[in-house]
C-alpha positions in Angstrom: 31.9 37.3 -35.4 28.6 37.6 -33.8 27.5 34.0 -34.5 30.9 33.1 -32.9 29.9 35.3 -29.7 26.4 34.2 -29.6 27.5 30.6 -29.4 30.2 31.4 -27.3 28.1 32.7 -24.1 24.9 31.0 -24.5 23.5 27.5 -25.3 21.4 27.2 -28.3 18.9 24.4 -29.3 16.7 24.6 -32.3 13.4 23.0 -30.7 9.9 22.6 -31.2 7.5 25.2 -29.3 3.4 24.1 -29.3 0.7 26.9 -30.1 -2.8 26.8 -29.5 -5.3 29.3 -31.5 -8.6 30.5 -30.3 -10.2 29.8 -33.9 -12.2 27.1 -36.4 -10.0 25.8 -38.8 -11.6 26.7 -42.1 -10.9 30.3 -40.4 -7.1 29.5 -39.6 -6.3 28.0 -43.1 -8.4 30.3 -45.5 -8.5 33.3 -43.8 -5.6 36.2 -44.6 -6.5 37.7 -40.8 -4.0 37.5 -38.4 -4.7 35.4 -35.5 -3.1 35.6 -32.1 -1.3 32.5 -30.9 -0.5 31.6 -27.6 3.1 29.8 -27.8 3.5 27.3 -24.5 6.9 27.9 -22.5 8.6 25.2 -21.2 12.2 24.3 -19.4 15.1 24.6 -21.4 16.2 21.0 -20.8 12.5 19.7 -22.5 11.3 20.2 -26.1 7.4 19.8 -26.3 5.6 19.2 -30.2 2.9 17.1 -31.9 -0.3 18.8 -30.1 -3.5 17.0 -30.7 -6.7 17.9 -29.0 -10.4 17.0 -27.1 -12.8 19.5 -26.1 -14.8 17.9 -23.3 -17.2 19.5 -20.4 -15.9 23.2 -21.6 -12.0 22.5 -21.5 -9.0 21.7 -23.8 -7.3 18.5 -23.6 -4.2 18.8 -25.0 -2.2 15.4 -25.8 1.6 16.5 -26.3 5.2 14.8 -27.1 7.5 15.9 -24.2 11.5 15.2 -25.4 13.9 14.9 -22.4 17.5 15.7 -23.8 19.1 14.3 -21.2 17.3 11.0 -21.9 17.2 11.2 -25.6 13.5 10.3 -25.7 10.2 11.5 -25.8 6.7 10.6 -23.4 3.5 11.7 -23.7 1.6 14.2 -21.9 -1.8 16.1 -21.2 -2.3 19.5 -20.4 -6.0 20.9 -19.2 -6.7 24.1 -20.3 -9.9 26.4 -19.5 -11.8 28.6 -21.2 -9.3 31.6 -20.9 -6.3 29.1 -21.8 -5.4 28.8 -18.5 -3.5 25.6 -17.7 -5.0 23.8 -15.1 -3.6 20.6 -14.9 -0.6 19.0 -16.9 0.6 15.1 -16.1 2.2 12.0 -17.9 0.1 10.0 -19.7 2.7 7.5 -21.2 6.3 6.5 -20.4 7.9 3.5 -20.9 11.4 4.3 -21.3 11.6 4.7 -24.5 10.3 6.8 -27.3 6.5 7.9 -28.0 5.3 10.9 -30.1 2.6 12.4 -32.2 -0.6 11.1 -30.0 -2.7 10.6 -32.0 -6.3 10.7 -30.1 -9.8 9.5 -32.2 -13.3 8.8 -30.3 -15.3 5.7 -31.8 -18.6 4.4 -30.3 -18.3 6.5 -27.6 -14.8 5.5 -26.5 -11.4 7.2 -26.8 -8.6 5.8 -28.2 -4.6 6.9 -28.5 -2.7 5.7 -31.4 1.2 7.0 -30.8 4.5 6.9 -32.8 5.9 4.3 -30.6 8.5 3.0 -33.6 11.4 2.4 -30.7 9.6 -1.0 -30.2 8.7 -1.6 -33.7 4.8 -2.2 -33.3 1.4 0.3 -34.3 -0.6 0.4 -30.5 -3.7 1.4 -30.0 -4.7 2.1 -26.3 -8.1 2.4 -24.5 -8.7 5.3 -22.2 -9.8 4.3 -18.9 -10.0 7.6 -17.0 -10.3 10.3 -19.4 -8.0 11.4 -19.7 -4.8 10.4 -17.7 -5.2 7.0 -17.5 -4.4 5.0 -20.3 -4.2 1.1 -21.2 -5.8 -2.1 -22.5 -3.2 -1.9 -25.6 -3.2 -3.6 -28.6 -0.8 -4.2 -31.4 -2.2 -3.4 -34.8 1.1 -3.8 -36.7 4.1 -5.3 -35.6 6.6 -3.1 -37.9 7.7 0.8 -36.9 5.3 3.3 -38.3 5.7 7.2 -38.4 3.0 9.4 -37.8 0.2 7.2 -38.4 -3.4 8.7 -38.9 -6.7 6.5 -38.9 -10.1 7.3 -39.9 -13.2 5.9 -40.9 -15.0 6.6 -44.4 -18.2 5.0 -44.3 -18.0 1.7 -43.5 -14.0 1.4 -43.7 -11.1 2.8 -42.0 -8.4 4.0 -43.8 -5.0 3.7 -42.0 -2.2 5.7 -43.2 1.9 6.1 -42.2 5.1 5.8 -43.6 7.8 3.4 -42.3 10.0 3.9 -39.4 14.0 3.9 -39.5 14.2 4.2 -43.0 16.2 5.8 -45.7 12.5 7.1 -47.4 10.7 7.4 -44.0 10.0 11.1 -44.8 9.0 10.3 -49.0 6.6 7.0 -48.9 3.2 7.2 -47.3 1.4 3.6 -47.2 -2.5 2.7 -46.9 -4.0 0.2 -45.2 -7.8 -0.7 -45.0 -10.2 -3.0 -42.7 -13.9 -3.2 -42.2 -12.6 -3.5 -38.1 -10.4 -1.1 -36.0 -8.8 -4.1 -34.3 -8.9 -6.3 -36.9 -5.2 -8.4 -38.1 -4.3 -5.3 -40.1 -0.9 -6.7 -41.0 -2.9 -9.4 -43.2 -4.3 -6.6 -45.2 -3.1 -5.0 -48.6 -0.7 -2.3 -48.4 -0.8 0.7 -50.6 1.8 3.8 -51.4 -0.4 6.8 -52.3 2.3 9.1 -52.3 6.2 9.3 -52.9 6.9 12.0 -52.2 9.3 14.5 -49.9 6.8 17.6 -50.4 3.4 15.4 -49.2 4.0 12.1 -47.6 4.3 12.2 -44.1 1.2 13.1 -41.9 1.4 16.2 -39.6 -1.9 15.9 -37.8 -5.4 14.1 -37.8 -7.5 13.9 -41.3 -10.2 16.4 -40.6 -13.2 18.0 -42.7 -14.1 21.6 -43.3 -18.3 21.7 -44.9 -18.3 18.7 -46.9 -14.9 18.4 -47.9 -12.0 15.8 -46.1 -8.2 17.0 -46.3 -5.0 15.3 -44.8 -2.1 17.3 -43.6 1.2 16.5 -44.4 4.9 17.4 -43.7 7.2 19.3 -46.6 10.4 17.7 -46.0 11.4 18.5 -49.4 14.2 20.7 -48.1 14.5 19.7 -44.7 12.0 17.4 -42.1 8.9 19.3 -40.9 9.6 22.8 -42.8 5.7 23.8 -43.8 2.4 22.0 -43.9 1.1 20.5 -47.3 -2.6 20.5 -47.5 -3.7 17.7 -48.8 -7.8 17.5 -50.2 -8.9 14.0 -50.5 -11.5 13.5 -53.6 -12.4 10.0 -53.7 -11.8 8.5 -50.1 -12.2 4.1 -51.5 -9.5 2.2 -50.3 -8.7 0.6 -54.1 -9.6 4.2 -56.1 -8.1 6.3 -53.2 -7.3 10.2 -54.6 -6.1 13.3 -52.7 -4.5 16.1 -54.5 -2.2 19.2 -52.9 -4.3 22.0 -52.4 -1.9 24.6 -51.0 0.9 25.3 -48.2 0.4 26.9 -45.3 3.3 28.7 -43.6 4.2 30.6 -40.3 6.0 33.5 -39.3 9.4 34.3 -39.7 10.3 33.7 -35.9 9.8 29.4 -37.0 11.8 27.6 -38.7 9.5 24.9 -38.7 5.9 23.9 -38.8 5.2 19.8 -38.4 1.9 19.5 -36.5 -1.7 21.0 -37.3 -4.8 19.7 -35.5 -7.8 21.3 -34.5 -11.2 20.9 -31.9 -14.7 23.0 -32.7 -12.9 26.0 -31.1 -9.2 25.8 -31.2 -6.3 25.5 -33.8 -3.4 23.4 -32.1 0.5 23.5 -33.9 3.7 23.4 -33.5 7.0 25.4 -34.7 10.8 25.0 -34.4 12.7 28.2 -33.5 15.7 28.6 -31.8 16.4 28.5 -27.5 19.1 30.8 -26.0 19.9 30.0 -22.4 22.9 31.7 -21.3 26.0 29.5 -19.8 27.3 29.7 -16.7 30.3 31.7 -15.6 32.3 28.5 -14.7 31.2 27.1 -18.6 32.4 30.3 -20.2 35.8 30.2 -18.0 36.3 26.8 -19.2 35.7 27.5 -22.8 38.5 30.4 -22.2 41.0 27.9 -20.7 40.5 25.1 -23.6 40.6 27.6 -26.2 44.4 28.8 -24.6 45.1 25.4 -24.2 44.3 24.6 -28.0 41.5 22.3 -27.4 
């Protein structure tokens, strides 16, 4: 009866909600302490997930997905923060009409580069930042198939490109590897791997990153449902052809989320995201309606 009420006089979406952590990850992950995270508000008619991050000059750069529900897709965005979390600045950084998510952002050779899930046009982009860190361009395709979530990063004298595969019936269960000796080289000439199938540990949920001397990949547990926990993945031998990562553990939030899909992390803060549930209440005029319909059979 009080599900029926609740859903009755208010609107409900179940949405991603981004959380940024004033703490090193080795902290965050192995650490039993509770840490204090600051969960970002936004409109009710907007859904924001898939935080990544660059410290630069003593602030927080925080690259974001922004879903519009009215539009039915997602653009990118960057919020400034300073040094007491304080948002400073927040603009577009990428729409096209149609969707983009989980910006992925990597710095090579002193440059910094944005590698998005931009599977609605079936291609892998890379683009160039111009003027750090708004301005955005000088794409270029690096596959021409839809990828989800793909990660990059470079092992010695090789990158390792990893994602699964778009609009698919095992998006969420295969991940694939790529390798080349050259960011921009023709990647779609190279040999493609599956390192994992897998609902518990395929799909990435954030950037590869190393804590002391050790390198581990996060990934989404969609074994019961997309994006439920984070599945730490520890990489042992990081060689394209002998590639080995094993699951370490899974890490979990409170009982307020419903979901976890997203962990990245700068020299000073841990950046996620969760799914919880929105209430915004209806309207008088929406809840008279509802009476009428419900008299009227409807």
């Amino acid at each position: 009866m009080l599900e029926r009420l609740k859903y009755f006089f208010f609107h409900v979406h179940n949405d991603w909600q981004i959380g940024i952590v004033r703490s090193d990850l080795k902290k965050f992950l192995f650490s039993n302490l509770h840490q204090k995270i600051k969960w970002i508000n936004c409109k009710f008619d907007v859904y924001q997930a898939d935080p990544f991050g660059i410290e630069k000059d003593g602030k927080l750069y925080l690259f974001y997905e922004e879903y519009l529900k009215d539009k039915e897709y997602a653009l990118l965005k960057c919020s400034v923060y300073d040094t007491e979390l304080n948002r400073t600045d927040d603009r577009v950084i990428l729409d096209d009409g149609t969707h983009k998510s989980f910006p992925f952002v990597f710095q090579f050779e002193g440059k910094i580069y944005l590698m998005p899930e931009s599977g609605a046009i079936k291609k892998l982009e890379i683009y160039e930042c111009i003027d750090f860190p708004f301005i955005w361009g000088n794409e270029r395709t690096i596959l021409n198939f839809a990828c989800s979530d793909a990660i990059i990063k470079k092992f010695e004298n090789s990158w390792l490109l990893f994602y699964t595969k778009s609009n698919q019936i095992d998006e969420n269960e295969i991940l694939y590897l790529k390798s080349s000796s050259n960011l921009f080289n023709n990647w779609e000439n190279e040999t493609e791997r599956i390192i994992t199938k897998n609902f518990l540990n395929s799909r990435n949920a954030g950037a590869i990153q190393q804590i002391d001397d050790k390198y581990f990949r996060f990934a989404q547990n969609c074994s019961t449902n997309y994006g439920a926990n984070i599945v730490i993945q520890q990489i042992f031998n990081s060689e394209y052809e002998t590639y080995v990562e094993e699951l370490s553990f899974e890490k979990t939030l409170n009982k307020k989320s419903n979901g976890f899909h997203t962990l990245n992390a700068t020299q000073n803060f841990v950046l996620l995201d969760r799914r919880k549930f929105r209430y915004k209440l209806k309207t008088v005029s929406e809840i008279f309606n509802q009476i009428i319909n419900k008299f009227r059979g409807k």
